[in-house]
C-alpha positions as CSV (number, residue, x, y, z in Angstrom):
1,X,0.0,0.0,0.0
2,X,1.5,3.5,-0.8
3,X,1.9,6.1,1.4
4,X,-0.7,8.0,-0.5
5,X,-3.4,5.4,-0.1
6,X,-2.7,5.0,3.7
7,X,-3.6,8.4,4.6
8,X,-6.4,8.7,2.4
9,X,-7.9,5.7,4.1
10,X,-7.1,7.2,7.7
11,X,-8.6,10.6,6.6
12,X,-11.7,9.4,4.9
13,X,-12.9,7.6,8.8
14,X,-15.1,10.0,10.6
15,X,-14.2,8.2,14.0
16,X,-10.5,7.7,13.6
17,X,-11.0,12.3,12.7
18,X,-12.6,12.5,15.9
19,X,-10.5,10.4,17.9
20,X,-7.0,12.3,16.5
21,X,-8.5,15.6,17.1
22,X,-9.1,14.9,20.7
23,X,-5.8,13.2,21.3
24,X,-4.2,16.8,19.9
25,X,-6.6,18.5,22.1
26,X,-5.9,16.4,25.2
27,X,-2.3,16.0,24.7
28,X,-1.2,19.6,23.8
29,X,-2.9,20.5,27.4
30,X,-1.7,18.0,29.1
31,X,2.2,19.0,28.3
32,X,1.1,22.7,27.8
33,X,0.3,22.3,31.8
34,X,3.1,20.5,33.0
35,X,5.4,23.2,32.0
36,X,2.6,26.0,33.1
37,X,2.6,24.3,36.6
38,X,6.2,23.7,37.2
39,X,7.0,28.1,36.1
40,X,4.2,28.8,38.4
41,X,6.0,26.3,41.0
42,X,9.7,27.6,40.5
43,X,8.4,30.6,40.8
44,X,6.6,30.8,44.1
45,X,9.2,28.3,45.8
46,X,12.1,28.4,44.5
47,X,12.8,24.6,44.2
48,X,13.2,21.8,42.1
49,X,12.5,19.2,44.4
50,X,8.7,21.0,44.7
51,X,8.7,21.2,41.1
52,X,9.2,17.5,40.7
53,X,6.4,16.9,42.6
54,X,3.6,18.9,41.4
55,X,5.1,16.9,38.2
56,X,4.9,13.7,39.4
57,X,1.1,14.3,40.5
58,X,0.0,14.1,36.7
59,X,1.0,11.0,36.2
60,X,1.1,9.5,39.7
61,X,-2.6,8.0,39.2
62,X,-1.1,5.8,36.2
63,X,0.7,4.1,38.9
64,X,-2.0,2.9,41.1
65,X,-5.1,2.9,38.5
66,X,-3.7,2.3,35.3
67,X,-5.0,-1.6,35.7
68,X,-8.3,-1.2,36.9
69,X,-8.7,1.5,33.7
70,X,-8.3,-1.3,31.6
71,X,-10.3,-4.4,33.6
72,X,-13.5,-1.2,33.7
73,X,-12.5,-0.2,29.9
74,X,-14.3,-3.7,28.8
75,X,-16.9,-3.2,30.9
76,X,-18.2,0.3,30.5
77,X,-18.4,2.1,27.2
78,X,-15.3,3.7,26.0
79,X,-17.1,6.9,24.8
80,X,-18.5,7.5,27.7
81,X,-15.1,7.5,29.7
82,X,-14.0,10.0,27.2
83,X,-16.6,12.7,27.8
84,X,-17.2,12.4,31.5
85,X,-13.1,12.6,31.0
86,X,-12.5,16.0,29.2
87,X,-15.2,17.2,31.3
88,X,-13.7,17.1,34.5
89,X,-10.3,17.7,33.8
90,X,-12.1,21.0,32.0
91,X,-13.9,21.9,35.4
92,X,-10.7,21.3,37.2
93,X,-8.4,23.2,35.0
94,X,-11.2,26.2,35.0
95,X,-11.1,26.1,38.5
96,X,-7.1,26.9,38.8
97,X,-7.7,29.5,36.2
98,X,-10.4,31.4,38.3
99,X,-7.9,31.1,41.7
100,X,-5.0,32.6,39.7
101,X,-7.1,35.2,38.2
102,X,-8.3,36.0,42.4
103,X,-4.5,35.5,43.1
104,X,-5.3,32.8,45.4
105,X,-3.3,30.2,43.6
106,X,-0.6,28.5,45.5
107,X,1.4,25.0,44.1
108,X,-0.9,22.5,46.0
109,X,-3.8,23.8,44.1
110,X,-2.0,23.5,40.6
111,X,-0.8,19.8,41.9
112,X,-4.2,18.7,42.6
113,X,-5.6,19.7,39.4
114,X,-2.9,17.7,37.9
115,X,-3.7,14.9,39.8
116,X,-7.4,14.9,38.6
117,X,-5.8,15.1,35.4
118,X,-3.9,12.6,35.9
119,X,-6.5,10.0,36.9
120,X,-8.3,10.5,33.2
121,X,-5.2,10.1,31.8
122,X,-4.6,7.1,33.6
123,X,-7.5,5.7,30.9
124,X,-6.0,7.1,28.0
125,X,-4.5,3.8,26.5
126,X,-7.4,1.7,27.5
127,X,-9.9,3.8,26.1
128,X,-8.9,6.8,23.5
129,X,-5.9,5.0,22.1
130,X,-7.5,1.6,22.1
131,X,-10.7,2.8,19.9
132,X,-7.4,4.6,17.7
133,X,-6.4,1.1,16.6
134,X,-9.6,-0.6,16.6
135,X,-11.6,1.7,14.3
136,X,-9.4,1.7,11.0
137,X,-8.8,-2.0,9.1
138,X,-6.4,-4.2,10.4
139,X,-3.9,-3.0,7.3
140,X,-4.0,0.6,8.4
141,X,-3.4,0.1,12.4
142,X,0.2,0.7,12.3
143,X,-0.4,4.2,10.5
144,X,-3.1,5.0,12.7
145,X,-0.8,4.8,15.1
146,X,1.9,6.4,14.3
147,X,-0.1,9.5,12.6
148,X,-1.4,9.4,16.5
149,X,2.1,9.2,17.7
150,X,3.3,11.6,15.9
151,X,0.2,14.2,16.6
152,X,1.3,13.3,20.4
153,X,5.1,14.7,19.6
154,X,3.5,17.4,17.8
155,X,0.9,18.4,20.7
156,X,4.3,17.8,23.4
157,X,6.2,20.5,21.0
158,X,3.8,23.1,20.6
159,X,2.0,22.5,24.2
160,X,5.1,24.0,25.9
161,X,6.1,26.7,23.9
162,X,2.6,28.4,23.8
163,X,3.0,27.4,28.0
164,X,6.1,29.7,28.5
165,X,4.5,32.4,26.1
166,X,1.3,32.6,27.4
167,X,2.9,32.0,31.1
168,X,5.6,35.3,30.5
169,X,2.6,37.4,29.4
170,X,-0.7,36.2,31.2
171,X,0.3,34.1,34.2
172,X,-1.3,31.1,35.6
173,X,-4.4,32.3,35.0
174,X,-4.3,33.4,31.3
175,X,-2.6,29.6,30.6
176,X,-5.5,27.1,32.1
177,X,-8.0,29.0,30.8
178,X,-6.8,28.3,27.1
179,X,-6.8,24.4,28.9
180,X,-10.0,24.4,30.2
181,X,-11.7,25.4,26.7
182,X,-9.7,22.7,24.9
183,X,-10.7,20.4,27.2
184,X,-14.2,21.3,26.6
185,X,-13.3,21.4,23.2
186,X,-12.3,17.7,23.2
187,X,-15.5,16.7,25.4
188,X,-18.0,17.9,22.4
189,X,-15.6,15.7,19.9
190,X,-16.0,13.0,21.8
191,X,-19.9,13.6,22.3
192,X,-20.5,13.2,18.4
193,X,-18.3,9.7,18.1
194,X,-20.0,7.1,16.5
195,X,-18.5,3.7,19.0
196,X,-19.7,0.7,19.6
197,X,-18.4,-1.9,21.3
198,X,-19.3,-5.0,22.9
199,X,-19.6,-5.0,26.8
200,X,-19.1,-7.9,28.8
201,X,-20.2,-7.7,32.7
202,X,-18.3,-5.7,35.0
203,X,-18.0,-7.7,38.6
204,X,-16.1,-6.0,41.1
205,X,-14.4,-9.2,42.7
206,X,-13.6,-10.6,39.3
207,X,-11.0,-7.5,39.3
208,X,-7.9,-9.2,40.7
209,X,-8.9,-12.4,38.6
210,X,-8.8,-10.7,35.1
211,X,-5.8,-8.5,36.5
212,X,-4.3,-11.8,37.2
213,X,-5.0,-13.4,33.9
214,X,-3.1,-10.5,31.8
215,X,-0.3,-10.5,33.6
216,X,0.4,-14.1,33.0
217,X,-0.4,-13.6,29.8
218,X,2.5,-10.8,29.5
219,X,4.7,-12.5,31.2
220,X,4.2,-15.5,28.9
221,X,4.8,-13.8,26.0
222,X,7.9,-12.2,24.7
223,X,6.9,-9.2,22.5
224,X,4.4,-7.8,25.3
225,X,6.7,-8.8,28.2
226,X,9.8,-6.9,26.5
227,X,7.4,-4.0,25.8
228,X,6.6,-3.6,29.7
229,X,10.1,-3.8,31.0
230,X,11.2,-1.1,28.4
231,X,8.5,0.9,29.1
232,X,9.4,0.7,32.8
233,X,12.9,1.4,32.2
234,X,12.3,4.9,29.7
235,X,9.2,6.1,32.3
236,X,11.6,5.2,35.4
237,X,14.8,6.6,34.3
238,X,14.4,8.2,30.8
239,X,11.7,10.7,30.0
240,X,11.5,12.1,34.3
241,X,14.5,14.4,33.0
242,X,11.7,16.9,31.8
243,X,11.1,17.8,35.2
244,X,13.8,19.4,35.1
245,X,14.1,21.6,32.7
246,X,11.9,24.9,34.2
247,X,15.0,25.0,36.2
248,X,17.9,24.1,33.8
249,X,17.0,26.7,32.0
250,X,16.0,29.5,34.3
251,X,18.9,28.9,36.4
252,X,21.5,27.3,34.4
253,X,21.5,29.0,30.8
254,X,19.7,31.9,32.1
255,X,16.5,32.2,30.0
256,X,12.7,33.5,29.3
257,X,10.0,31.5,30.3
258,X,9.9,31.4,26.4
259,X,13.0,29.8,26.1
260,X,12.3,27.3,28.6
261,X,9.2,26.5,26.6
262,X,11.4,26.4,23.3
263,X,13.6,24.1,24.9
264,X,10.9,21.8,26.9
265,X,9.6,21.3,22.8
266,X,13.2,20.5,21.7
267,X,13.0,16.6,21.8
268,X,8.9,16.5,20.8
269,X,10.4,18.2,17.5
270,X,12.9,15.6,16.9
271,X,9.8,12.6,18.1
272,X,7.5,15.1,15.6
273,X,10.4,14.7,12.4
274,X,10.7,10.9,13.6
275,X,7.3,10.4,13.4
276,X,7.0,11.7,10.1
277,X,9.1,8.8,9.2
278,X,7.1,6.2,10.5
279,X,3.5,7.5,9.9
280,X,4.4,7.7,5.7
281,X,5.2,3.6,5.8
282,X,5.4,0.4,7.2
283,X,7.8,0.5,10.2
284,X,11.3,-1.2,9.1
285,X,12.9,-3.9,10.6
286,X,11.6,-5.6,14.0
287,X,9.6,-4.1,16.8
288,X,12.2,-4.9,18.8
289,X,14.9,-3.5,17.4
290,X,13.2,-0.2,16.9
291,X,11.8,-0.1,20.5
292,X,15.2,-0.6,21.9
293,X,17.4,1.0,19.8
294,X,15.0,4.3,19.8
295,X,15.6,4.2,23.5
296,X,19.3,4.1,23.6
297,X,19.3,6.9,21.6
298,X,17.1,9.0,23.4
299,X,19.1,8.5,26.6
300,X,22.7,8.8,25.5
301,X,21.4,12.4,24.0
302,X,19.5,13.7,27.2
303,X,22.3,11.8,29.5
304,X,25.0,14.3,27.0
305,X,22.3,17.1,27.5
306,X,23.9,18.9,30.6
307,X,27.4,19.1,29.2
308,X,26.5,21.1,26.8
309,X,27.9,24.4,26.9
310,X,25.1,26.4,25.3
311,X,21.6,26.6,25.9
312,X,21.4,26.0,21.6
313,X,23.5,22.9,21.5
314,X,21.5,21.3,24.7
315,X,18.5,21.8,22.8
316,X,19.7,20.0,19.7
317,X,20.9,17.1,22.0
318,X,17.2,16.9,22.6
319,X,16.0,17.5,19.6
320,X,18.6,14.4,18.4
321,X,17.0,12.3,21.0
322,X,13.3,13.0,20.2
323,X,14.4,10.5,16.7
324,X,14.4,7.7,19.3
325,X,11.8,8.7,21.5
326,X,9.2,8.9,18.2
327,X,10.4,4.8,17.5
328,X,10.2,3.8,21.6
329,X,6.2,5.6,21.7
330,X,5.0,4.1,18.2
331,X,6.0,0.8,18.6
332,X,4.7,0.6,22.5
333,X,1.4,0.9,21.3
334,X,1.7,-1.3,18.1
335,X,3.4,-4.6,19.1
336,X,0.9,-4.6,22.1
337,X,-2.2,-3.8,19.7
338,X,-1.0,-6.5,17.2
339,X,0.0,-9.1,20.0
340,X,-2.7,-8.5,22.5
341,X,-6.0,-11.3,21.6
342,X,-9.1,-8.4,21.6
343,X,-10.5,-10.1,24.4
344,X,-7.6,-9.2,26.8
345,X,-6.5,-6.1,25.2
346,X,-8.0,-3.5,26.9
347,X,-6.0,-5.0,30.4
348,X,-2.8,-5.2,28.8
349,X,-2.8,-1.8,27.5
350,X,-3.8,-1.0,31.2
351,X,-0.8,-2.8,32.3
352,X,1.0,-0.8,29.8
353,X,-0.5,2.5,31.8
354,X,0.6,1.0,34.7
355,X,4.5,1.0,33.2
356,X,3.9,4.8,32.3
357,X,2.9,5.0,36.0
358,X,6.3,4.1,36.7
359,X,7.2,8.1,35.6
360,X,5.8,9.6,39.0
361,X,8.8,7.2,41.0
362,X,11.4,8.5,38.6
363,X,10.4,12.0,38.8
364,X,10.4,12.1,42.2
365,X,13.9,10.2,41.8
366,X,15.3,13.0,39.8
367,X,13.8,15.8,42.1
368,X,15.5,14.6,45.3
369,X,19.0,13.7,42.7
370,X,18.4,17.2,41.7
371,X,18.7,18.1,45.7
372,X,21.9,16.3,45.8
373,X,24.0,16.8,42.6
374,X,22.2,19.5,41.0
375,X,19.7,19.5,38.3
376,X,22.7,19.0,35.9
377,X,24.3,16.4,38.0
378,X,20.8,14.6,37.9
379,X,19.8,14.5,34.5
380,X,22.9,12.7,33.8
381,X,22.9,10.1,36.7
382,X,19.4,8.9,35.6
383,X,19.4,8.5,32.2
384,X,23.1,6.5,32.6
385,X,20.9,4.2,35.3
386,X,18.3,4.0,32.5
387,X,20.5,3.2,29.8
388,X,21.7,0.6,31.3
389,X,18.2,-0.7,32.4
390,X,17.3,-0.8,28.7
391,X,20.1,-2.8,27.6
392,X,19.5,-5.3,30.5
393,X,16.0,-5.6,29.0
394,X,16.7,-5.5,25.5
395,X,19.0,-8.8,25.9
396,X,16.4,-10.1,28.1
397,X,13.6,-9.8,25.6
398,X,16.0,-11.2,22.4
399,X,16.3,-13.8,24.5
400,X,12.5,-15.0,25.1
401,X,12.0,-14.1,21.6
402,X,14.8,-16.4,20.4
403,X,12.8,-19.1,22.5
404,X,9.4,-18.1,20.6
405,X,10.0,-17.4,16.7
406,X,6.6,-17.9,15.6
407,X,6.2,-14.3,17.2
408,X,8.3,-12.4,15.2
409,X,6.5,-13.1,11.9
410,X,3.4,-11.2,14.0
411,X,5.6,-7.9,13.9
412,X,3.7,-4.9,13.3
């Protein structure tokens, strides 16, 4: 299939539209508030460690929920988790905007908000990105996914750049305003989907059984099983770095909320040109190899990041590293969507949120690092620990698949 007929068969489905336009919506605010909150928290305490924190609430629910998301997403319609989704987050964003605007904001607000935020998020691969593979033909998943991907990298670049702008000009307040309207934005998209899906009875205490039954079905098979432990690995020890960088560069190369913003976008460009790539053809060579290797590259150019002498060349680093972080994010979602048998999908891809969760511990890691060696110093101790975490789990997963070759020929 040419590149031509791919997208033309993406474009012309109403629901996979829908679905992509509220992943940009959702996505640009989620990043365009992560680097919103952590200004506002620089600025009214002056430290990294809080900044970590109010960080780590986004995605702190992934941790804890990301499991029971999936187990519920076969059990209660996946539309319906979308709206009563945006909508809350959109109440809980507006409500942060009118507090700023009374100047009655202070960083637990901002960190609670994020942790509402965080607990729709924590449904986003279950539900959203689920319905994203499931509602083009089986020969177009791959594309669907990677156009989605790389919409995510696009959303991640331009989410923190309008952040620091708005940020330098209108504060806290001006900034989740903009949020809270996209997120209502993103609710009446998701009110016009046309989903159906077939709904098996939810049981409370069958919860730890079917949790039960997809982890020994990860842990049985090689592809998914490799695709958790990197995960872990990259949300542990690769991607927490960004927690860092309100104060690298306020502190460290001395610049504008702007800059910052420029420089938070820096490695979503590179994932936005890498995604490019993928989205105009079939993915080359092995999921594996892709998945892995896009990691190591990713964190030997962030852990080369802080010895960088200029603010410029530390952002092309990034941008460098965003190459591998565009194959590492396509190919998490496609080898578990082409792997995963439909009737346990929805629970491993809420395993899978539960391996994002793992982000929360790291960023916390890197904020009390940051207390110790620096924010520098910290940067490049983690992503070293996660490099080598990746390559433990790279060999590891060649192995099992060595063991199983009737997987690879299922490679997306």
């Amino acid at each position: 299939m040419s590149r031509t007929e791919g997208l033309r068969g993406l474009l012309s489905s109403t629901t996979f539209l829908r679905l992509w336009a509220i992943g940009g919506c959702v996505n640009a605010m989620r990043w365009f508030e992560v680097l919103a909150a952590a200004l506002f928290t620089l600025d009214m305490t002056g430290s990294g460690l809080a900044v970590a924190v109010v960080s780590a609430a986004r995605t702190l629910p992934m941790l804890f929920l990301g499991a029971f998301a999936g187990v519920m997403a076969e059990a209660v319609n996946r539309k319906r988790v979308l709206v009563v989704g945006q909508l809350v987050t959109a109440v809980a964003s507006a409500t942060v905007a009118i507090l700023a605007v009374l100047g009655q904001a202070q960083p637990w607000h901002v960190a609670l908000s994020a942790l509402i935020a965080g607990i729709v998020w924590s449904t986003e691969m279950s539900t959203r990105r689920r319905m994203v593979g499931e509602c083009v033909p089986p020969t177009l998943v791959a594309r669907a996914l990677a156009l989605d991907t790389l919409t995510n990298s696009i959303t991640r670049m331009i989410g923190p750049i309008v952040a620091g702008t708005l940020y330098q000009f209108t504060g806290l307040g001006g900034a989740f305003t903009l949020s809270a309207l996209l997120y209502l934005l993103a609710a009446l998209l998701a009110m016009g989907l046309k989903y159906e899906q077939e709904i098996r009875r939810f049981v409370l205490s069958h919860v730890p059984r079917d949790l039960a039954e997809a982890v020994g079905f990860a842990r049985g098979h090689a592809v998914i099983a490799g695709v958790l432990l990197v995960t872990i690995a990259m949300n542990l020890l690769g991607f927490p770095y960004s927690a860092l960088i309100a104060p690298i560069g306020r502190n460290h190369f001395m610049v504008s909320p702007a800059l910052v913003g420029m420089m938070a976008a820096a490695e979503s460009f590179g994932a936005f040109l890498g995604g490019l790539w993928l989205a105009g053809g079939d993915p080359p060579g092995k999921g594996r190899t892709l998945m892995v290797g896009g990691s190591l590259l990713f964190l030997v150019c962030v852990a080369l990041m802080p010895l960088a002498p200029l603010f410029w060349l530390a952002s092309a680093l990034l941008v460098i590293g965003g190459f591998g972080s565009a194959a590492f994010a396509n190919m998490q979602t496609s080898l578990i969507i082409a792997h995963a048998p439909p009737h346990i999908r929805s629970r491993l891809m809420g395993l899978l949120t539960v391996c994002i969760g793992a982000g929360p511990v790291g960023i916390l890691l890197v904020g009390v690092l940051a207390s110790v060696l620096g924010p520098l110093g910290a940067v490049s101790a983690i992503e070293l620990a996660g490099l080598a975490a990746v390559i433990a789990a790279g060999s590891l997963w060649r192995r099992r698949e060595q063991r199983q070759p009737a997987l690879v020929a299922r490679e997306v």
